[in-house]
C-alpha positions in Angstrom: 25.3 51.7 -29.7 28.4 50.2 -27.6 25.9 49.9 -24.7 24.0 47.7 -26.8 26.8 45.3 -28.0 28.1 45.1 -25.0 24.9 43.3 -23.6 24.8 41.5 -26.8 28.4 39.8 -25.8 27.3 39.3 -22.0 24.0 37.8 -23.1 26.1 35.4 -25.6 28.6 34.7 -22.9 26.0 33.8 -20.8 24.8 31.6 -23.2 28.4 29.7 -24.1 28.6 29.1 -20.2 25.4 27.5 -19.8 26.2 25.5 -22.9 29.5 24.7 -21.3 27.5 23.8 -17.9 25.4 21.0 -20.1 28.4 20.0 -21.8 29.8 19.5 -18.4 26.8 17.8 -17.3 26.5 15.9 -19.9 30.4 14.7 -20.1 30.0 12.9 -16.6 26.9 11.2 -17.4 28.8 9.6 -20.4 31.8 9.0 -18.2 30.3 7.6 -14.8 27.1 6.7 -15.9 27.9 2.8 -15.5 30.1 2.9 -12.4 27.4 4.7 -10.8 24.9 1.7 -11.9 27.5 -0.5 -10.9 27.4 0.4 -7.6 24.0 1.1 -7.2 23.4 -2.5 -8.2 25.9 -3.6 -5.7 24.0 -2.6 -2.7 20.4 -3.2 -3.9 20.9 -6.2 -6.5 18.1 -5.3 -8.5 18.7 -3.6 -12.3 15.8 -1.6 -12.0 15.8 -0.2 -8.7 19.6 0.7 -9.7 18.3 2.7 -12.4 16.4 5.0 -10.7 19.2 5.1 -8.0 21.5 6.0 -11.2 19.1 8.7 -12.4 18.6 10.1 -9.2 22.3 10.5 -8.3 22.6 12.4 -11.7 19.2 14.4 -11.4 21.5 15.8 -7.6 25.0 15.9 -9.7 23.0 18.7 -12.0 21.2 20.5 -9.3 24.6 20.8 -7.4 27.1 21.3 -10.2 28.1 24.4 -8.8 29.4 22.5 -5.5 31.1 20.6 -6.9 34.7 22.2 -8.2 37.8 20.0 -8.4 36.8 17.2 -11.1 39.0 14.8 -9.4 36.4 14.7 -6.9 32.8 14.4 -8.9 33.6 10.5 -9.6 33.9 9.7 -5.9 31.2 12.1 -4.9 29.1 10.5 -7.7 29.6 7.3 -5.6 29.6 8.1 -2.7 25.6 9.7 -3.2 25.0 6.2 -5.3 25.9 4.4 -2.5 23.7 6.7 -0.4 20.7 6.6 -2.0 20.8 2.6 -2.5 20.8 2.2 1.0 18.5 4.6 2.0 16.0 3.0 -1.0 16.7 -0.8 1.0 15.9 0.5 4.4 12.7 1.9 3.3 12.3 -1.8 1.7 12.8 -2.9 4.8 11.2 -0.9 7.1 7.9 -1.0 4.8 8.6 -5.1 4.8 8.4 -4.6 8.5 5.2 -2.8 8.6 3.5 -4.9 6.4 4.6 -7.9 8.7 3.3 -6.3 11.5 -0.4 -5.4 9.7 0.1 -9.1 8.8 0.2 -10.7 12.7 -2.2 -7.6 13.8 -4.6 -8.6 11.6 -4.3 -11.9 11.0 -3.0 -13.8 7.8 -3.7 -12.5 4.3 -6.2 -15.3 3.0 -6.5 -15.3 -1.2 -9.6 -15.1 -2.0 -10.5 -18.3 -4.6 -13.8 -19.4 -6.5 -13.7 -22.1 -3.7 -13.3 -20.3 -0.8 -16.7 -17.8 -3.0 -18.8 -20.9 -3.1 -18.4 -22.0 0.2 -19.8 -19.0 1.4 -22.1 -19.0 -0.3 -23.3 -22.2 0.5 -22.6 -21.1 3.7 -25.1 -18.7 3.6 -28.1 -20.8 2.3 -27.9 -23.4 4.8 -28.4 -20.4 7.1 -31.0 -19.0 5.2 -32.5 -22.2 5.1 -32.4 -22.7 8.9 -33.9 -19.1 8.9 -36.9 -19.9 7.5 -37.5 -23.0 9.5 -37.9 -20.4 12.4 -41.2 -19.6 12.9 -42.1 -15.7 13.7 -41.8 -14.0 15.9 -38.9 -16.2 17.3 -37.2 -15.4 13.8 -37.5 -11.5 13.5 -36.2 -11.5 17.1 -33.1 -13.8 16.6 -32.4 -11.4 13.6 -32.8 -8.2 14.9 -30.9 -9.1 17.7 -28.3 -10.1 15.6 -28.1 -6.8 14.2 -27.0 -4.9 17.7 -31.0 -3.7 18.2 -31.5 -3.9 21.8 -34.5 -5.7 24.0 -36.7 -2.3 23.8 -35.8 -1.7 19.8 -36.5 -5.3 19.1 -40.0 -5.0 21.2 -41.6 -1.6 19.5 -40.6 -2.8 16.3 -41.9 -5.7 16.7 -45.1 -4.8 18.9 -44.0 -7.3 21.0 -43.5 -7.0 25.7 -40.0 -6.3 26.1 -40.2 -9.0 28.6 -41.2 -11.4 26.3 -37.9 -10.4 23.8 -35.6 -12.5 25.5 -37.2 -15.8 25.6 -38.2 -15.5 21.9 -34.4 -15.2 21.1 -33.9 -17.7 23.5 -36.1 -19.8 21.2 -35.3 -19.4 18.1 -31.3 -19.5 19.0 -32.4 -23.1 20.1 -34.5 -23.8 17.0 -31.6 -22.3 14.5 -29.1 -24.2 16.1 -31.6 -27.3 15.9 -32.8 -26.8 11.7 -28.7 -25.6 11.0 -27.9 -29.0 12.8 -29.6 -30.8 10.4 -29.3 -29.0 7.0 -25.0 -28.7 7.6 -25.0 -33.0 8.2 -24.7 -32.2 11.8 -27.4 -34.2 14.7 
């Protein structure tokens, strides 16, 4: 029976000090919870971002409470891994600012796309359609399947067509689409 009282009281004493460890915890939150904003929104100038800075500082303070001994010092290291974490969060700003730059002049600038910019492709595309059908076969089928990466041999059994005569029908009908495009865009 003494046995069993005696792991009664070590089971409560566990207990208290785990209650004690929130209590703890929960003490410097109250205490430093805006100094540590403060100075998470002095590096980063943005109230949100220094949030999350804030509430990842505390999320380490509680998985490292048992580091951290002398009180004197959990204000100051509180800071100091504030102060850490807001840089670290504005050079990955920066760095991913930088990447995005360089995918910018790689590929060009980033174009919105707009109703406008819609319809005139589209009209775009039936002036070319239109010029198309101006084309008369087999010059057409040739310009298009060319177009399309076939090759001179592809273009000809597909076709039924010489292979020899391939390249003068593309020939052709790049001179007639060129021609019919001309005059449907307003250009002689």
């Amino acid at each position: 029976m003494f046995q069993g009282v005696k792991t009664l009281v070590d089971v409560m004493s566990g207990q208290t000090a785990a209650a004690q460890e929130d209590i703890v915890f929960d003490e410097a939150f109250t205490l430093h919870n805006r100094t540590v904003f403060r100075a998470a929104c002095a590096i980063v100038h943005d109230a949100g971002l220094a949030e999350d800075i804030t509430q990842e500082t505390f999320i380490k303070l509680y998985h490292n409470m048992e580091s951290i001994t002398d009180e004197e010092m959990l204000k100051p290291w509180l800071i100091r891994v504030a102060l850490n974490l807001a840089k670290n969060t504005i050079r990955g700003n920066s760095r991913a600012n930088a990447r995005e730059e360089s995918y910018v002049k790689l590929h060009g600038d980033r174009e919105e796309f707009t109703a406008e910019k819609e319809y005139e492709q589209s009209e775009t595309a039936k002036e070319v359609n239109l010029a198309l059908d101006k084309i008369k076969e087999p010059l057409r089928s040739c310009l298009i399947l060319k177009q399309q990466g076939l090759s001179y041999k592809e273009i000809a059994d597909s076709l039924s067509l010489k292979e020899t005569s391939v390249g003068t029908y593309i020939a052709r009908g790049k001179r007639e689409f060129v021609r019919f495009y001309g005059k449907i865009g307003g250009v002689s």
